[in-house]
C-alpha positions in Angstrom: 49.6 1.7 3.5 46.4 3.8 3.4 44.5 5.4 6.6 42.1 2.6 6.1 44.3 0.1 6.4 46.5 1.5 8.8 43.8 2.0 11.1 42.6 -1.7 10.8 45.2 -2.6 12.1 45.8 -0.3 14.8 42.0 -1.5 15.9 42.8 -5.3 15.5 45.7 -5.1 18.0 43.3 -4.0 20.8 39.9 -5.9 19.4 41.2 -9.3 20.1 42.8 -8.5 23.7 39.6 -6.7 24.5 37.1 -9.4 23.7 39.8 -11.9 25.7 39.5 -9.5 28.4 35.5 -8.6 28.2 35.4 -13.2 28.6 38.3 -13.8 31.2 37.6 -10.5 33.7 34.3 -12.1 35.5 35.9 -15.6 35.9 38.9 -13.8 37.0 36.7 -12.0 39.4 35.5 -15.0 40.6 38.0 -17.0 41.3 40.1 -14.6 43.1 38.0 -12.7 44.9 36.9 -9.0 45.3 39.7 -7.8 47.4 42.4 -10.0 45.8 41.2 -8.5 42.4 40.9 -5.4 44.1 44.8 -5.6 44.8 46.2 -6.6 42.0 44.2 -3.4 40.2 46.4 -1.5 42.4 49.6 -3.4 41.4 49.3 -2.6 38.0 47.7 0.9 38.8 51.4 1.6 40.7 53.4 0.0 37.8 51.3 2.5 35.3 51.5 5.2 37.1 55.3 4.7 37.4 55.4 5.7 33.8 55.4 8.8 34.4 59.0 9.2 34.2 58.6 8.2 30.6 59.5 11.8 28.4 57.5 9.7 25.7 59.9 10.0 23.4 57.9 7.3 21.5 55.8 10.0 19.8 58.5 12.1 19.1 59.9 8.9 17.5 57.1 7.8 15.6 56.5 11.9 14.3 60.0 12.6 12.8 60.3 8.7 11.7 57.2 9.9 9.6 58.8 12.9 8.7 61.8 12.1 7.9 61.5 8.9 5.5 58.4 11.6 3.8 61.8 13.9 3.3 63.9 10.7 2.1 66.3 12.1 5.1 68.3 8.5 5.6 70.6 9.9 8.1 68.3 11.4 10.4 66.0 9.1 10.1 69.2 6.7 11.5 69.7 9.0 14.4 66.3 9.5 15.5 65.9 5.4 15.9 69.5 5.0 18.2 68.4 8.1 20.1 65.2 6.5 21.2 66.6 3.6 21.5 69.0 4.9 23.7 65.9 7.2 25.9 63.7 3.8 26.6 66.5 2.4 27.5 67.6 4.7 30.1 64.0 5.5 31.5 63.3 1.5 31.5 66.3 0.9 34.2 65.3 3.6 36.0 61.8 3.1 36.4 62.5 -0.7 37.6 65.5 0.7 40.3 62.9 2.5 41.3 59.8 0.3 41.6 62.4 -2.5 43.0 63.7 0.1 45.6 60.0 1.4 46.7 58.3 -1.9 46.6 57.8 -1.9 50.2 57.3 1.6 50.5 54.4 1.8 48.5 52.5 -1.3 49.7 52.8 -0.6 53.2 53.0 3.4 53.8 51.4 4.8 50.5 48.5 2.6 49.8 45.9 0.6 52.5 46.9 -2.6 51.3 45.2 -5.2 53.5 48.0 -6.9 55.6 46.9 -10.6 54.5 48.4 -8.7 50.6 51.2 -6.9 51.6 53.8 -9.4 51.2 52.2 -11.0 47.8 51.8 -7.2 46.6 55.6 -6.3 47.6 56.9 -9.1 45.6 54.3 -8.3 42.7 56.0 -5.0 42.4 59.3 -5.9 42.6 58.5 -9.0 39.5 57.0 -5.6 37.9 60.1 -3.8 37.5 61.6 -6.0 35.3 58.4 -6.0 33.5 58.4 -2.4 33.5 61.9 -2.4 31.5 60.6 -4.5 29.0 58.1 -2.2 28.0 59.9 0.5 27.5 61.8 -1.3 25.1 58.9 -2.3 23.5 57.4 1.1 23.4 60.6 2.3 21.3 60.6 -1.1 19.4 56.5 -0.7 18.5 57.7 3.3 17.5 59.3 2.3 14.3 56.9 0.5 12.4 54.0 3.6 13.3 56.3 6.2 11.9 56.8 4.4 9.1 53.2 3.8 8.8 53.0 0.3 8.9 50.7 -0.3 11.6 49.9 -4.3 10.3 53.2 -4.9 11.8 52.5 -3.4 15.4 48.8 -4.6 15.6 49.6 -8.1 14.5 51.6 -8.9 17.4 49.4 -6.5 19.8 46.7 -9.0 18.8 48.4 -12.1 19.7 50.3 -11.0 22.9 47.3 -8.9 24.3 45.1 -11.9 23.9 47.7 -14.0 25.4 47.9 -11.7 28.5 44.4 -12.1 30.0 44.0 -15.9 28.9 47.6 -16.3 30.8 46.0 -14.4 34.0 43.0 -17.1 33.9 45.2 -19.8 33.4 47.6 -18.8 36.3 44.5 -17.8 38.6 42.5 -21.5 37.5 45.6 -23.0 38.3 45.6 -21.5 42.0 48.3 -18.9 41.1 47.7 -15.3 42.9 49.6 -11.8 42.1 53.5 -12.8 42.1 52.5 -15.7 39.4 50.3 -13.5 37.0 52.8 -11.0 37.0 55.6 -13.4 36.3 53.3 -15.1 33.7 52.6 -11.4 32.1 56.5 -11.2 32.2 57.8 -14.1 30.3 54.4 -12.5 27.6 56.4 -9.2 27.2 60.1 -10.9 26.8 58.6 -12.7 23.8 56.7 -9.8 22.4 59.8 -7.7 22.9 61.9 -10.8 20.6 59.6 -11.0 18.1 58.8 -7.2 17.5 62.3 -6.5 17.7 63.2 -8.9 14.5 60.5 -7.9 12.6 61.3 -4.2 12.9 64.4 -4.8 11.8 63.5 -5.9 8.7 61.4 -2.7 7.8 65.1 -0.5 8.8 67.4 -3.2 7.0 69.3 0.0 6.0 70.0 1.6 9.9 73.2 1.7 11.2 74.4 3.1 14.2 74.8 6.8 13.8 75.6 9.4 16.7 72.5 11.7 16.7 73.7 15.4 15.7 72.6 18.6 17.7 69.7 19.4 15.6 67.7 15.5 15.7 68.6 15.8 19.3 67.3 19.1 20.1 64.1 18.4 17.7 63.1 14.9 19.1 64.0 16.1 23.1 61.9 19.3 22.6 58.7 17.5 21.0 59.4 14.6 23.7 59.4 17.5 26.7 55.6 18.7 26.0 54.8 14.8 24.6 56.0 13.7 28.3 53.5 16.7 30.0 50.7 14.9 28.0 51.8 12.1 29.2 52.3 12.8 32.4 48.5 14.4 32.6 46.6 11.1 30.6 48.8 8.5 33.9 47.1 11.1 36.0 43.7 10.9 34.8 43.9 6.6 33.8 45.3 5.7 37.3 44.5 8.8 40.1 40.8 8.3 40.4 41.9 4.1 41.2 44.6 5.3 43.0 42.8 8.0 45.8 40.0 5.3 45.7 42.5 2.4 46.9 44.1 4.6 49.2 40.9 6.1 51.1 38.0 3.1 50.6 38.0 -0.6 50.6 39.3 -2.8 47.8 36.0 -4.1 47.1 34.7 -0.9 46.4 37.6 -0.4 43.8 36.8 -3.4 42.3 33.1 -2.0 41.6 34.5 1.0 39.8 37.2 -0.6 38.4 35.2 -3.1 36.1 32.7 -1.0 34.7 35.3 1.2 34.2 37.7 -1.4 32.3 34.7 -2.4 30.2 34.2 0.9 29.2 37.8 2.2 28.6 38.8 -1.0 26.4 35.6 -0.9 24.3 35.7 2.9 23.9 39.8 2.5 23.4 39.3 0.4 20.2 37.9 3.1 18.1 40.8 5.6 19.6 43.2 2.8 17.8 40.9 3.1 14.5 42.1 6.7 15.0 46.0 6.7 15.6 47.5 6.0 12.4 46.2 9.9 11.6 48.9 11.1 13.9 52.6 9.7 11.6 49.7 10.7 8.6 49.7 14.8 9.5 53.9 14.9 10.3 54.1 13.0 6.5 51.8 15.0 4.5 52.6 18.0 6.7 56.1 17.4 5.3 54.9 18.1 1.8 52.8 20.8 1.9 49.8 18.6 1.6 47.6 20.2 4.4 43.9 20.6 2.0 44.4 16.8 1.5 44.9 16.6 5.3 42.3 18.4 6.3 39.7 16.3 4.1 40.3 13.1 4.9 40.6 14.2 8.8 37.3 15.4 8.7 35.6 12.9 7.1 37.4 10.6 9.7 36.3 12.2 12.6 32.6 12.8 11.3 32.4 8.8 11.3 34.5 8.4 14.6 32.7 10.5 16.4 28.9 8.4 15.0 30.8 5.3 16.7 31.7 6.6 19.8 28.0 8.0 20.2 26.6 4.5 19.1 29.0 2.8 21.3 28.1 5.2 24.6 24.5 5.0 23.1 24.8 1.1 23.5 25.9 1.5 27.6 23.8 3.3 28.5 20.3 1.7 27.1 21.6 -1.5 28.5 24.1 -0.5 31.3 22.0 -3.2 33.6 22.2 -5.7 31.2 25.8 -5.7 30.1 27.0 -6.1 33.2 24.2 -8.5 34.9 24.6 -11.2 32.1 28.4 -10.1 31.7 29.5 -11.0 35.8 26.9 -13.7 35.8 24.4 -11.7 38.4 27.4 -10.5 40.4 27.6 -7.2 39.5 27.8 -4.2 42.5 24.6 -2.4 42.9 26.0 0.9 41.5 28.1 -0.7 38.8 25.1 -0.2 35.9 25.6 3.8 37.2 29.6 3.8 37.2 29.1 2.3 33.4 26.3 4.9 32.3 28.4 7.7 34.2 32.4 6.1 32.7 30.8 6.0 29.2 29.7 9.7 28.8 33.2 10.8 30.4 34.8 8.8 27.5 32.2 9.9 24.5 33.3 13.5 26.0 37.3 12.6 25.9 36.1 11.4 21.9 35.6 15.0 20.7 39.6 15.8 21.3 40.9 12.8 19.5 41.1 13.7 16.2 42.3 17.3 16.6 44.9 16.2 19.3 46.6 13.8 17.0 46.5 16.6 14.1 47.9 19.1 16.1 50.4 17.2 17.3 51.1 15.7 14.0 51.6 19.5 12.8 54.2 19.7 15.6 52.7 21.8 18.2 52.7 19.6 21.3 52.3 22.4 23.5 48.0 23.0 23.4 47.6 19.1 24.1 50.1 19.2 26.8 48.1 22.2 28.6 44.8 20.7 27.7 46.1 17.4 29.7 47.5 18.9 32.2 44.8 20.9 33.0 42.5 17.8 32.5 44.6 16.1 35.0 44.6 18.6 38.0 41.4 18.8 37.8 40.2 15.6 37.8 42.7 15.0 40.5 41.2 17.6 42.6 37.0 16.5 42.0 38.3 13.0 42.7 39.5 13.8 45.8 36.4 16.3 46.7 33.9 13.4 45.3 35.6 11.0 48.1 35.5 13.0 50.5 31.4 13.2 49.9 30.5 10.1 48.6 31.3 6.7 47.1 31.9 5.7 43.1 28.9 7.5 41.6 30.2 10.6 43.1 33.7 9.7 41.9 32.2 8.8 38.4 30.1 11.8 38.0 33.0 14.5 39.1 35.3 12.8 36.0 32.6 13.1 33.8 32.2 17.1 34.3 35.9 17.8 33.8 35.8 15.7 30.8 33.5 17.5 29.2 34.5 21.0 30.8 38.0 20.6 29.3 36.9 18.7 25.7 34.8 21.4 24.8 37.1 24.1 25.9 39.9 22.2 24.1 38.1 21.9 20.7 37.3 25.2 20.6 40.6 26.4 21.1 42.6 24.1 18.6 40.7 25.5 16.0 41.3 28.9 16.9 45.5 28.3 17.4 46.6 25.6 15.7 44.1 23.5 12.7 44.4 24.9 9.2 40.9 24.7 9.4 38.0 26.7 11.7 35.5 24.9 13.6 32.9 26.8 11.5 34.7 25.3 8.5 33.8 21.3 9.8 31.1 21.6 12.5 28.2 20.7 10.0 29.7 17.8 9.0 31.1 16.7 12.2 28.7 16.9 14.4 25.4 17.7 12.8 24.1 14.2 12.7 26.2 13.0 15.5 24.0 16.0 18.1 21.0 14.5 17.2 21.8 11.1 17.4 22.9 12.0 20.9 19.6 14.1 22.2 17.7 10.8 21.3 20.0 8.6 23.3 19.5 10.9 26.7 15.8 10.8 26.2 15.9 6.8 25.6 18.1 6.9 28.6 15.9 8.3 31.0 12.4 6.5 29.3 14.3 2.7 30.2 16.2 3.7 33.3 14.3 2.4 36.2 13.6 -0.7 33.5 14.3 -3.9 35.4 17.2 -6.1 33.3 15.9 -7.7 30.3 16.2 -11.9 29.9 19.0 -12.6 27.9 16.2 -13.6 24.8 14.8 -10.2 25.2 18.5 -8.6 25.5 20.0 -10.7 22.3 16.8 -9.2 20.1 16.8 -5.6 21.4 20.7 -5.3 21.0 20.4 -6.6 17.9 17.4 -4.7 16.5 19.7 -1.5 17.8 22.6 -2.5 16.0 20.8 -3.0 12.8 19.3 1.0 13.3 22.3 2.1 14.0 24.6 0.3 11.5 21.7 1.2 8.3 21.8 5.0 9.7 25.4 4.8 9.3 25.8 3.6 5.9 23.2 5.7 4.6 23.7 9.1 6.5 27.4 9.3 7.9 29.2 7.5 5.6 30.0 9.6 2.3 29.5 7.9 -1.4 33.2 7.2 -1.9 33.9 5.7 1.3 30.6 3.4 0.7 32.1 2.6 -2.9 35.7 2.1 -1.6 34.0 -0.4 1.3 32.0 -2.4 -1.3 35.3 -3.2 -3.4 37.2 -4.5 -0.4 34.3 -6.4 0.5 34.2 -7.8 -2.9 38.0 -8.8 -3.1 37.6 -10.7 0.5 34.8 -12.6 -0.5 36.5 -13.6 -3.9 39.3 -14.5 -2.0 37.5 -16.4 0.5 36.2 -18.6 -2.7 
C-alpha cells in the first residue's frame, strides 16, 4: 500500500475514537462528577504508566517485519513474529502480577485518593491487570500488519473498538455504573479486539510457522527494543507524570481541569501523528534497498504538509480556546481551562517538529538519538512539573511543559540532522518550514488581538470557524501542497465520486 493510503488509515483508527470521545467526555463529566472523573483519570494514568516495563519490542517488531519481507528473508521474518510474541507475552503477565499485587498500595499510600474512592479505585486496578495483559497482546498482534505495511488492517479495527470504548463508558456511567464497571466494560472491548485482530493477522502471515529465533534476530530485535523501551520509557513519563504529581499533591477536581483540555488537545493533535506513522516500517523497507534519495523526498514533502496541519490545528485552539471548550462542556468548563488549552496546544505544535525525523531515524535503525532526546524530555519535564506545583496551580504546570517541549524539539531537530538524516536541515528548511513560520507569527498576533474577547454565540462561532477553515484549507491547496500531490488528490477524488454513483 502507498504512504497515502497507509496513512489514512493509521488516521481513521484514531478519527473515529476521537470524535466518540470529543461527544461522550462532557456527559461523562457530568454524570459522574468532577472528583469521580478525576479518579478514574488516575486509574488509567496508573495502568499507563505501568507500561513502563514494556521493552517495546513492538517497534522493533514492526521495523525488521519491514525489513525483512523488503529482503524476502522468510525465516527471519518467522522468528521475529514468535519472539515478540513470546516478549508481550511475558511483559503482559508481569505487568498484571504486578498491578494486582500493588493495587492497594498505590490507592492508598502512593496517591491522595479520597477515602469515599479507595475501595472502588483498588478494585479498578486489580479489573486493570487483566486488561493490561490484553494489550500487550494486542500491541504485538497490531505489530504485524504495520511492518508489513498494511495499516487498513490495524486502523479498521482501531476505529471500531476505540469508538466502542468511550460509547461503552457512557453507557456504563448512564446506566449508574462507576470505575470497577467501566473498566470491566473496557475489558470484555479489548478481549474482542484482541480475537478479531488476531484472525485477521493471521491471514496476512498464512505462511509463519513456529521457528526458534536464532542468535542474530534475537540480538537485533533485543538491541533495537533496549533504546525503543528508553523512548518509551521517557514518552509514559511525559503522557502520565504531569497527571500523576498533580493527583498526588492537588485535589481531583483540579486534575480534572487539566486533564480535559489536555485530552482534547492530545487526541486532536494525535490524529495527525497517525497520518504520520506509516513513514516509520516505510524508511526500514526502502532503507533495505538502498532507496534513501526516494526516502528523503517523499519525507520532506510529508512533513512540509504535516507540519501546515499541526500549525492550523494549534492555530484553531488558540483563536477559540474559550469557545471550544464553553460550547464543548456546556458552560461548565474551569476558569483556567481556555489557558491549559492555549498553553497544551503550543507544547504539542512544539513536540510536531520531531515527528517526522524521529520516525526516520529510527526507521534507519539508530534508536539511540530519540531515546536520549526522550529521556531527556522526560527528566525535565518531570522536574518543571514538580517546581510548577510547588509555585502554582495548572497554568503554571501547563506553561513549564510547554518550555521543555520546545527547549528539547528544537535542540533535537537540529541535532538529527547533524548525526543521523541523509539529509541537512539546510537541505529542507525552506520547504519545511518557510510557509509554516509565517503562518505561525500571524497566529500569535491574532492570539493576543482576541484574547480578552468574551466567547462568541454559537451562530457567531459556527461562521468564524468556518470562514477560518476555508482560509486555511485554500492556503493549503494552493501554497503547501505541491502540483503532484494536488493531481494525485483530484484522481482519488474522482474514482470515489464515480464509485459513489
Amino acid at each position: 500500500m502507498s504512504l497515502l493510503r497507509n496513512g489514512a488509515f493509521n488516521l481513521a483508527g484514531a478519527l473515529l475514537p476521537a470524535l466518540a470521545l470529543f461527544v461522550t467526555i462532557p456527559l461523562i463529566v457530568h454524570r459522574l462528577g468532577a472528583d469521580a472523573y478525576g479518579a478514574l483519570v488516575l486509574v488509567t494514568s496508573i495502568v499507563g504508566y505501568f507500561g513502563i516495563i514494556d521493552v517495546n519490542a513492538t517497534a522493533g517488531t514492526v521495523k525488521f517485519v519491514a525489513e525483512h519481507q523488503a529482503r524476502g528473508d522468510d525465516a527471519a521474518l518467522a522468528q521475529v513474529v514468535v519472539l515478540g510474541g513470546l516478549i508481550h507475552l511475558a511483559l503482559g503477565l508481569a505487568g498484571a502480577a504486578g498491578l494486582y499485587v500493588g493495587a492497594p498500595a498505590l490507592v492508598q499510600q502512593v496517591f491522595q485518593v479520597d477515602q469515599r474512592w479507595q475501595a472502588e479505585a483498588e478494585s479498578a486496578l486489580r479489573w486493570s491487570a487483566a486488561a493490561f495483559l490484553v494489550s500487550q497482546l494486542q500491541a504485538w498482534l497490531q505489530g504485524l500488519p504495520q511492518g508489513l505495511q498494511r495499516y487498513d488492517v490495524v486502523g479498521r479495527y482501531e476505529a471500531l473498538f476505540g469508538s466502542l470504548v468511550p460509547l461503552a463508558t457512557l453507557a456504563v456511567v448512564a446506566a449508574g455504573g462507576a470505575l470497577v464497571a467501566i473498566v470491566v466494560a473496557r475489558l470484555v472491548l479489548a478481549l474482542l479486539h484482541l480475537v478479531l485482530l488476531a484472525r485477521a493477522t493471521r491471514a496476512l502471515l498464512p505462511g509463519v510457522r513456529l521457528q526458534r529465533p536464532q542468535r542474530a534476530v534475537l540480538r537485533g530485535l533485543l538491541s533495537f527494543s533496549v533504546y525503543s523501551w528508553l523512548q518509551r520509557l521517557a514518552a509514559l513519563t511525559t503522557q502520565n507524570a504531569d497527571k500523576l504529581l498533580l493527583g498526588a499533591q492537588q485535589s481531583l477536581s483540579a486534575l480534572a481541569a487539566y486533564a480535559v483540555p489536555l485530552a482534547l488537545g492530545s487526541r486532536v493533535f494525535g490524529l495527525l501523528y497517525r497520518l504520520l506513522q506509516a513513514v516509520f516500517p516505510l524508511a526500514s523497507a526502502l532503507a533495505a534497498q538502498g532507496q534513501v534519495h526516494q526516502l528523503r523526498e517523499r519525507c520532506v514533502r510529508l512533513q512540509r504538509v504535516t507540519l501546515y496541519l499541526n500549525i492550523c490545528l494549534w492555530l484553531l485552539c488558540v483563536l477559540f480556546a474559550r469557545e471550544l471548550l464553553h460550547h464543548w462542556l456546556q458552560g461548565r468548563a474551569p476558569e483556567q481551562a481556555a489557558t491549559v488549552l492555549v498553553l497544551v496546544a503550543s507544547m504539542l505544535l512544539a513536540d510536531a517538529l520531531t515527528h517526522v525525523p524521529s520516525l526516520v531515524n529510527d526507521g534507519l535503525g539508530r534508536p539511540r538519538i530519540t531515546a536520549t532526546a526522550a529521556l531527556l524530555r522526560a527528566a525535565l519535564g518531570v522536574a518543571a512539573a514538580w517546581l510548577a506545583l510547588r509555585q502554582g496551580g495548572v497554568v503554571a504546570l501547563a506553561l513549564s511543559q510547554l518550555l521543555v517541549s520546545l527547549a528539547v524539539a528544537l535542540g533535537f531537530v537540529w541535532w538529527v540532522h547533524r548525526r543521523s538524516l541523509p539529509w541537512t536541515l539546510a537541505q529542507v528548511a525552506r520547504r519545511v518550514y518557510g510557509l509554516n513560520s509565517a503562518l505561525l507569527a500571524i497566529g500569535l498576533l491574532l492570539m493576543a488581538w482576541r484574547w480578552r474577547s468574551p466567547p462568541l454565540p454559537p451562530a457567531g462561532f459556527a461562521a468564524a470557524l468556518l470562514c477560518t477553515l476555508v482560509l486555511l484549507a485554500a492556503l493549503g491547496w494552493w501554497r503547501v501542497l505541491a502540483a503532484g500531490d494536488r493531481q494525485r488528490l483530484r484522481r482519488i477524488a474522482r474514482r470515489w465520486m464515480a464509485g459513489a454513483a
